[in-house]
N, C-alpha and C positions, 0 to 999 in steps of 0.2 A: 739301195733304197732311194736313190737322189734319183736316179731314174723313174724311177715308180712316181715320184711327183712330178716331175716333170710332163710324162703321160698322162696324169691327174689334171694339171695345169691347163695343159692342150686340150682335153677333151675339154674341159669348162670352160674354157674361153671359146673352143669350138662350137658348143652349144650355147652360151650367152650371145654370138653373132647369132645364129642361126633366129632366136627370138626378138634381137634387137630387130633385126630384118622383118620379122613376118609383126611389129609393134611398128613401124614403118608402112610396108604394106598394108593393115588394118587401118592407120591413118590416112594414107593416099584414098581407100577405098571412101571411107568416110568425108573426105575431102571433095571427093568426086560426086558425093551424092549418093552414094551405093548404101545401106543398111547394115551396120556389123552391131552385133549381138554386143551389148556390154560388158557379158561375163567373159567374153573373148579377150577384150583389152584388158579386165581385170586381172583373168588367170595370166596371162603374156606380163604383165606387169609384175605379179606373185612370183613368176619363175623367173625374173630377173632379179628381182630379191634374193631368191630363195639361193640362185647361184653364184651372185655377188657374194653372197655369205659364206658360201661353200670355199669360193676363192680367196679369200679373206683367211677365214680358216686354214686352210690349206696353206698358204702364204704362212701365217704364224707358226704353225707345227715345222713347219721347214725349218723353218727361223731358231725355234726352240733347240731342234735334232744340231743344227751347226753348231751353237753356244755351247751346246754338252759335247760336243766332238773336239772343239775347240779344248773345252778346260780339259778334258779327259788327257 
């Protein structure tokens, strides 16, 4: 099962890069003059939330699984 989060982990942290990048990217463009749609930055925003939380989450349930393996 520790494995299992682990890959959990990775992927969500692989995907919050992925958005932190392209929330970067949409400000460079914006920076430069270029037009980016504001729901762009919103939703890029939303999804950094939304997987912060995810990781957070997932962070805690880990947490929980060791304490009960631990008293066990």
């Amino acid at each position: 099962m520790n494995n299992v989060v682990h890959l959990d982990e990775y992927r969500i942290k692989k995907d919050l890069k992925k958005v932190q990048n392209a929330m970067v990217t949409a400000r460079s463009l914006i920076a430069s003059g270029i037009k980016v749609p504001n729901n762009i930055i919103n939703k890029l925003q939303e999804l950094v939330v939304k997987l912060e939380k995810q990781l957070e989450a997932l962070c805690e349930d880990s947490e929980k699984n060791t304490q009960k393996k631990n008293e066990d």
